[in-house]
N, C-alpha and C positions, 0 to 999 in steps of 0.2 A: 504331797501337796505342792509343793516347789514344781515338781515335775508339771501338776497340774496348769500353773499359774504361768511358765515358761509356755507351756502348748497356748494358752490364752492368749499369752501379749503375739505371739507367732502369726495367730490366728487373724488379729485387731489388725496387727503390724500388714499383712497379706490382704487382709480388707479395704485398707485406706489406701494400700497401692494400686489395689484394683480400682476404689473408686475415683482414685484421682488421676489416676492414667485414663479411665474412663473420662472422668469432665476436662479433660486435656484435648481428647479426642475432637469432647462434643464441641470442644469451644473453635479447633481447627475447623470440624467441618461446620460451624455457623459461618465463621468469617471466608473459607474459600466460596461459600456459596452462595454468601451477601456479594463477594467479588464476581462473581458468576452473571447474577443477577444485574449488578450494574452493567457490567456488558452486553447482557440479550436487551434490557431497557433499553438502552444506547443505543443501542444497531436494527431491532424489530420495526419498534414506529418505524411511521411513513416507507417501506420497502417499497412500496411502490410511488417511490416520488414521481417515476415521471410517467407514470400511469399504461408503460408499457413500451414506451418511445423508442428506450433504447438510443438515448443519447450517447452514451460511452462505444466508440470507436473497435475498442476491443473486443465489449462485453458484445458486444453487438454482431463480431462474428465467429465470437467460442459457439455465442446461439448459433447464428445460423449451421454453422460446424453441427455443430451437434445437434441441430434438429433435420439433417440433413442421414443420419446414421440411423440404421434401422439394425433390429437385431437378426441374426442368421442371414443377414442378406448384405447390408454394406457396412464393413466396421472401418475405411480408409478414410479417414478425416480428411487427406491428401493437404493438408496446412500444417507447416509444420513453424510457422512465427513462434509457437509456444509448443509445450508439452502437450501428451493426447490426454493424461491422467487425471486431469482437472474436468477434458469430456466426455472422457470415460466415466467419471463416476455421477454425474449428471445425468447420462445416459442409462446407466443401467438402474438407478435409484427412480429414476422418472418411471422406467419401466414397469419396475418393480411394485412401484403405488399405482402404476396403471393395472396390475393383475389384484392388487390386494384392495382399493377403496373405489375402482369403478371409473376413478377421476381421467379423464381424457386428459395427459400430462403432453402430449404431441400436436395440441395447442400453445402456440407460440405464447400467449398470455400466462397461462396456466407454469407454463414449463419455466419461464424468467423468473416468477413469484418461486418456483422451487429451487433456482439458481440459486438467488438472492440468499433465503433461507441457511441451504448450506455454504455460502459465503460466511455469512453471520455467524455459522458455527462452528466452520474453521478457526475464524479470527476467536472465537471462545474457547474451544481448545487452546488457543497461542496463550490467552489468559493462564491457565492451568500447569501450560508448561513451563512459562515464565516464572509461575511459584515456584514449581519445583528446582526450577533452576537456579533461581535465590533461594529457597532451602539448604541447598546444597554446597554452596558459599558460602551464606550466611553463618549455617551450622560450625564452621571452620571457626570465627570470631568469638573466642571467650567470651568476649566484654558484650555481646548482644545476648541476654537472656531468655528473650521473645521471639525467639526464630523465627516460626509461624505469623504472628506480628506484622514485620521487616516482607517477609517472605509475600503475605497477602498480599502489604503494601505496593511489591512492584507491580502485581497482577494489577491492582487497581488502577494506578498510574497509568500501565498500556492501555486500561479497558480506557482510560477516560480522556486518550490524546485522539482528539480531533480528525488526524491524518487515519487512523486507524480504523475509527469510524465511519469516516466519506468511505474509505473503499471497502469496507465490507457492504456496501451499501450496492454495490457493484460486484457481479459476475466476474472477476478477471485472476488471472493466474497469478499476482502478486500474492494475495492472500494467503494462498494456498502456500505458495514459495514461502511465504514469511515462518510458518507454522510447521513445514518439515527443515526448514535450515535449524528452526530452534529445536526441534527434535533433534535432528542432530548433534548439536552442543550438549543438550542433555543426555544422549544417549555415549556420545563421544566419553564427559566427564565421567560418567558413573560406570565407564568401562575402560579404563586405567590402571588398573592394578594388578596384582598377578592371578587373584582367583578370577577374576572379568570373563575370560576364554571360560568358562564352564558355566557362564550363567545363560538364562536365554536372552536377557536383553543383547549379550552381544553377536547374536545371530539376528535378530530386531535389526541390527545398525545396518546391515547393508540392505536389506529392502526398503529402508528409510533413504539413503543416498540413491537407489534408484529411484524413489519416490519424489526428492526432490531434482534430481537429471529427466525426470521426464514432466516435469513439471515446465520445469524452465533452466533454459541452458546456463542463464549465470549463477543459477547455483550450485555450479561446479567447484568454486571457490571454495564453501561449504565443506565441498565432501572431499575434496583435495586433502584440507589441514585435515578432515577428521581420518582419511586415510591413513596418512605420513602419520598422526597421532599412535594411531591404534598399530603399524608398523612397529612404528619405534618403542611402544610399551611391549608386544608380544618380544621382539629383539632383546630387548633390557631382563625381563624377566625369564626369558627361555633361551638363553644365549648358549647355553650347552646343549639343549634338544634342538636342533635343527629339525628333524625330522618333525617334530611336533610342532612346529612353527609354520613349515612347508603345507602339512596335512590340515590345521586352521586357518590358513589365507589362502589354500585351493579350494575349501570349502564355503570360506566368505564370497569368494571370486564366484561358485557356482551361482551360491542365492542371489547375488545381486544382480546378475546377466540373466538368470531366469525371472527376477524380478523386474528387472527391468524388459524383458520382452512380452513379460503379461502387463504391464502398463502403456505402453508404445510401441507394441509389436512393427508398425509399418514403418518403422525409423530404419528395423533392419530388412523388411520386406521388399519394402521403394526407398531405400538407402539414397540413391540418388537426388531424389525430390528433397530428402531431408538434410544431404549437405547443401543441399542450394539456398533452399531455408534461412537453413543455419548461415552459411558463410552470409548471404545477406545482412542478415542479423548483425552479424559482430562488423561487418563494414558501416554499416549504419554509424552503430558507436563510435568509429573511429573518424567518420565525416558528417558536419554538422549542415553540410550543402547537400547531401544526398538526397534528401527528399525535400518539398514545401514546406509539409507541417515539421521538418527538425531546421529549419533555419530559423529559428526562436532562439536556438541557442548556440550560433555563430557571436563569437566575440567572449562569452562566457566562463568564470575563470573558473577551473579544477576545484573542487572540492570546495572551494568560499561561496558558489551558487548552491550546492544542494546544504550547507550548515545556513546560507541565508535565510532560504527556504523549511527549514525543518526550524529554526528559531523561533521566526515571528509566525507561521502558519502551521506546519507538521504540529509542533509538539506545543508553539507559543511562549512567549519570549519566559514565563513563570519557573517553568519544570525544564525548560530547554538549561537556564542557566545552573539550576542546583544539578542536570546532565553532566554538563560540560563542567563544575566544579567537582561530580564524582566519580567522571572518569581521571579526573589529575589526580583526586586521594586514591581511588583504588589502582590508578598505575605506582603510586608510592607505597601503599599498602602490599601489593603484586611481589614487587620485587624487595622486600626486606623479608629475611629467613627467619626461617621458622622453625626451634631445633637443630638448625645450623644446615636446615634444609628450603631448599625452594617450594614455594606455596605454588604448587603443581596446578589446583583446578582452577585457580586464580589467572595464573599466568595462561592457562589454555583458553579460557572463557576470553580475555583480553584479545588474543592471539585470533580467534575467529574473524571476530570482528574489526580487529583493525586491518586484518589482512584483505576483509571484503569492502570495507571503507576505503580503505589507500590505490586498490585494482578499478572499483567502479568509479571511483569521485573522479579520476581524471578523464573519466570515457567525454568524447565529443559529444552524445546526444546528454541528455539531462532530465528525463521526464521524473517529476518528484517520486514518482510509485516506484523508482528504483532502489529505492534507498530504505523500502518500506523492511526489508529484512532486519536493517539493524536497529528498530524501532523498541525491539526486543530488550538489547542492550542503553537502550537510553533510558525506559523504564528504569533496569537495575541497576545502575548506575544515578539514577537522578533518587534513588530510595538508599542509593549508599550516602549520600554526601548526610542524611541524617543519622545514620546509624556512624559516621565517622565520631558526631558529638559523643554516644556512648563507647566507642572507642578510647576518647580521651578520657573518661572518668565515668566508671559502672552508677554510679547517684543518677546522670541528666540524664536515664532511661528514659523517665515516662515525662520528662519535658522534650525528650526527643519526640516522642509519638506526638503530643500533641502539638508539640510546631509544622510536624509533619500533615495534620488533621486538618490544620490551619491554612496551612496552604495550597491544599487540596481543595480544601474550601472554597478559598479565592479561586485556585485554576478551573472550579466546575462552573463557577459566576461566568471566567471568561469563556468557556466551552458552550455556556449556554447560549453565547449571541452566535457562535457559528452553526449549534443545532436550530437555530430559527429562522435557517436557510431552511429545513425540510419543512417547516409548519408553514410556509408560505407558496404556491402554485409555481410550478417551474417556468420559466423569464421564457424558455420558447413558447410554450403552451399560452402565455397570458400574449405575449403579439401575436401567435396563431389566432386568438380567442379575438382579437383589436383588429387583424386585418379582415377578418371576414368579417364583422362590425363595420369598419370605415373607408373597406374599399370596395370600387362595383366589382361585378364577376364581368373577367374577359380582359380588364386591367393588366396590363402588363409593368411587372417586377424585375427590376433590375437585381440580381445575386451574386455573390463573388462563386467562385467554385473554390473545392478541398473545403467547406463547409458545409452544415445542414443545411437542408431547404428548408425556407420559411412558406408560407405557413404550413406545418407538420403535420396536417389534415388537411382535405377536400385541396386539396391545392390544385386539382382538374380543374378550379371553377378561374386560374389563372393562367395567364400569359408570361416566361420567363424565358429573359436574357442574361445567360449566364457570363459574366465577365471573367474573362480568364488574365486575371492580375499578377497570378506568378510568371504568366508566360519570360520568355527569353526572348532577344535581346527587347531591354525596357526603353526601346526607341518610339520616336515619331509615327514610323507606320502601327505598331502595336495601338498606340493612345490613341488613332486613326479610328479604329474599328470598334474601341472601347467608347468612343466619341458618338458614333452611329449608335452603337446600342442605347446608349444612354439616352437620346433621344428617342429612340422608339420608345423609349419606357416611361410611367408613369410614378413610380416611384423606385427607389432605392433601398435596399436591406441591408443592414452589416449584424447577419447574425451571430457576431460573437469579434474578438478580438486576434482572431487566428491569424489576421492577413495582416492587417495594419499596426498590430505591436512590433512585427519581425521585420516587416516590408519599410517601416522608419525608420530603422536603423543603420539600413545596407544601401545607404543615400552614397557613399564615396568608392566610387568605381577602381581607384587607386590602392585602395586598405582591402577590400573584397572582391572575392573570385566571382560571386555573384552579386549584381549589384542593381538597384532599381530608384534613381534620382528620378525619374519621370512621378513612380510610382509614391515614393515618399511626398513630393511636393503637390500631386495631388491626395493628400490626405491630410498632409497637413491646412492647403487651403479649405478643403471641405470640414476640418472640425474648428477652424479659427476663423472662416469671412462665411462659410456654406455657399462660397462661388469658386466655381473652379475653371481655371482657362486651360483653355485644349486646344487641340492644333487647328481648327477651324475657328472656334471661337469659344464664347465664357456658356457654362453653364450655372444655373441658380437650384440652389438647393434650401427648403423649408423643414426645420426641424419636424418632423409629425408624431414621434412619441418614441420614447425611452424607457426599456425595461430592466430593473437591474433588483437583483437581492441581495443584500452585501451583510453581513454578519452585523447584530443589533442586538442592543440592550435595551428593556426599556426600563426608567428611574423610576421604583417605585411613590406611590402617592402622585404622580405628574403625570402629564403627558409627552414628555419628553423621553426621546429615543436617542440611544449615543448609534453612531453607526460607523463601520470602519470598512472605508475602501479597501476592496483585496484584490483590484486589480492589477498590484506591483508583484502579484505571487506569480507565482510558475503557471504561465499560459492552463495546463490539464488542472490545477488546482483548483479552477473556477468553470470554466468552459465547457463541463460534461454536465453538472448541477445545475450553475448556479451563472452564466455568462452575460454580461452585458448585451443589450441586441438595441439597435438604433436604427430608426426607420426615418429616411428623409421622403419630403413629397419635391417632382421634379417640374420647375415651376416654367410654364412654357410659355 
């Protein structure tokens, strides 16, 4: 009888651990895929903001790239600004729904909407991985009870920053970069130890570091620490088998060169073209005069411009500060022992990212989408500074969460006025929409050039002088010929802020290599008198309408809208969406 009643409670005992490890389960995957879900929400609407335009510079020639590639017949991208991986897989997925649904995907319409789509899902991936990568950390902290929790909570945090959302909104190679650097890190931490060599994730890791080298070159940073990482553990732990050490890094060395020649084959094909590429590429970064559109950020200081920008726009001044308060605890967290040992995945997770923050922040050019990699670690870091409070005392658990809830809360309020940039008609299309409305056909448009042409349709039915404002040297005879055009035209365009945020700054010939006092002083007269004097004589200029979508609240029960200029952000932050455009009429 005894015997019988021991087999019972055994039995009970095996029950309740099945069903509670069960509703353990069910409850993780409810919340990773509530956190899923807010992502695809966030990013799905509006994909076709700008109804096919192809405003974004970049996205605009991964397309043509790749609509240019046909299969069995031309796989050479011949562009190597970016990795081919990102067109590759566009291509062959486009393909591939062209044999399975009928859908003609080699329609440039068709084909951007499938871009879009797997952009969106890249960046939802990045979600997933971010859990798991606070899982993995998290897990380590006693005092956090709710792993799972903590761990959703950073995924949520990324899915719901701003920065994250604009560019998955867009075709471009950041995306994609953001999503294998963070594979990386998780594939790096969770293959550390001495059984790692036997598993398959770490045969996974180097076709992932090829995945992100061909993606995009700066993230070599990336796959450098995860190298020297995965080196130095295979060393540590097999420091008496040489041999065996030799025969798994000859073998990772295979996979990743064969991986990487099936992702970028013409890198080593037309080697040539693609060091040209490349070395372009990395001089860029190191001169902020090289080209028109990077003298925006001449004068601009290391690292204080892109934390500026990731502050108040990237992340928003909310989550940015609880950021930048959890990267101080967890670098003091990092380095106190544990056991009398070093908190290993801790310091390595650190270790990525400051290495890729400290290498890019001081580069010369500055476009915010560079920085989009460590967007990853802001999430988990801005979901530690709460998880610090149940550090200090296991009780303020579930006053953690819900301070945490709280202010998520508030950050989705602020996130909401910059998602009501998509629910509003894009600023080109609506002056495309105004100049065929308010001006005759045959009118002739005065344009700066290194910008879009306005109006973005039927623009046959005008006449256009394009000014060329960057030109060199910004003398007399240049404003000469800008003088002429200017009167042949009947109005004036400044479709966006490209020329004249940069071109007012480089007023002092003395401080700057390139310099444009001609050019600054007329822009300033034209936005303060709308008369400008030239070297013949004054011209007059008439406001004739202004387009602009700036991030907006509106106050419930009122009619009252809060609205916040974001024309202080990083020139690409506004100007592929969402750009100011002003049209003067030229008054004769």
């Amino acid at each position: 009888m005894a015997r019988i009643n021991l087999f019972k409670k055994l039995i009970q005992r095996i029950y309740h651990k099945i069903h509670k490890t069960r509703s353990k389960e069910k409850l993780i995957s409810i919340r990773l895929t509530a956190v899923i879900a807010v992502a695809l929400v966030t990013r799905l609407p509006q994909i076709n903001w700008d109804y096919g335009f192809l405003f974004h510079p970049d996205e605009r020639m991964l397309m043509f790239v790749t609509a240019g590639l046909k299969a069995f017949d031309n796989w050479n991208p011949n562009f190597f600004n970016y990795g081919s991986l990102p067109i590759y897989l566009l291509r062959f997925t486009a393909d591939a729904l062209n044999l399975l649904t009928g859908i003609n995907f080699n329609n440039l319409s068709n084909l951007v909407l499938l871009a879009r789509i797997m952009s969106t899902i890249a960046d939802t991936i990045t979600v997933i991985v971010i859990y798991k990568i606070s899982f993995l950390i998290f897990k380590n902290i006693k005092a956090i009870k709710d792993t799972d929790f903590w761990a959703s909570a950073a995924g949520l945090t990324y899915a719901l920053f701003f920065f994250s959302i604009q560019n998955s909104h867009f075709f471009i190679s950041d995306v994609f970069l953001t999503l294998f650097c963070a594979l990386t890190v998780y594939l790096t931490l969770n293959n550390l130890n001495k059984s790692s060599s036997q598993k398959p994730s770490f045969y996974l890791l180097p076709v992932v570091w090829s995945a992100v080298l061909t993606t995009k070159i700066s993230g070599i940073i990336f796959v450098a620490v995860s190298v020297v990482l995965i080196v130095f553990s295979l060393t540590y732990y097999y420091k008496n088998n040489p041999k065996f050490i030799l025969i798994r890094l000859l073998f990772v060395f295979a996979v990743f060169t064969s991986s990487a020649f099936l992702f970028m084959p013409f890198a080593f094909l037309d080697y040539q073209k693609f060091l040209a590429d490349t070395l372009t590429q990395i001089k860029m970064n190191s001169d902020a005069y090289i080209f028109p559109y990077t003298l925006q950020y001449v004068d601009t200081k290391p690292y204080l411009y892109y934390l500026k920008n990731i502050f108040y726009w990237g992340v928003g001044p909310l989550l940015s500060s609880f950021s930048f308060i959890g990267t101080i605890l967890f670098l003091i967290y990092s380095f106190r022992k544990k056991n009398n040992k070093i908190r290993l995945k801790e310091l390595v997770f650190l270790l990525f990212y400051t290495v890729f923050f400290a290498l890019i922040g001081r580069s010369a050019v500055k476009f915010m989408r560079y920085m989009l990699p460590i967007y990853p670690f802001l999430a988990i870091t801005a979901v530690f500074s709460f998880t610090a409070i149940v550090y200090k005392d296991k009780k303020f658990s579930v006053w953690a969460k819900y301070l945490f809830l709280i202010f998520i809360f508030f950050h989705t309020v602020f996130l909401s006025g910059f998602l009501s940039i998509y629910q509003q008609p894009n600023t080109r299309l609506l002056a495309s929409d105004w100049i065929h409305k308010n001006i005759p056909d045959n009118a002739t448009l005065a344009v700066e050039h290194w910008d879009d042409l306005l109006p973005s349709y039927n623009s046959g039915r005008y006449n256009f002088e394009q000014l060329q404002i960057y030109d060199l040297p910004d003398n007399t005879r240049k404003w000469r010929v800008i003088e002429q055009q200017l009167k042949r035209s009947d109005y004036l365009i400044l479709a966006s802020n490209r020329l004249y945020t940069p071109l007012l700054k480089l007023s002092d010939c003395q401080k700057h290599i390139k310099c444009y006092p001609k050019t600054a002083e007329y822009y300033t007269q034209l936005f303060t008198t709308n008369k400008v004097f030239l070297p013949s004589e004054s011209i007059e200029f008439q406001l004739a309408a202004e387009f602009a979508n700036y991030p907006k609240w509106k106050i419930p029960f009122t009619q009252t809208q809060l609205v916040l200029n974001d024309q202080s952000a990083d020139e690409s932050f506004t100007v592929y969406d969402h750009p100011r455009i002003v049209i003067f009429k030229i008054n004769k």
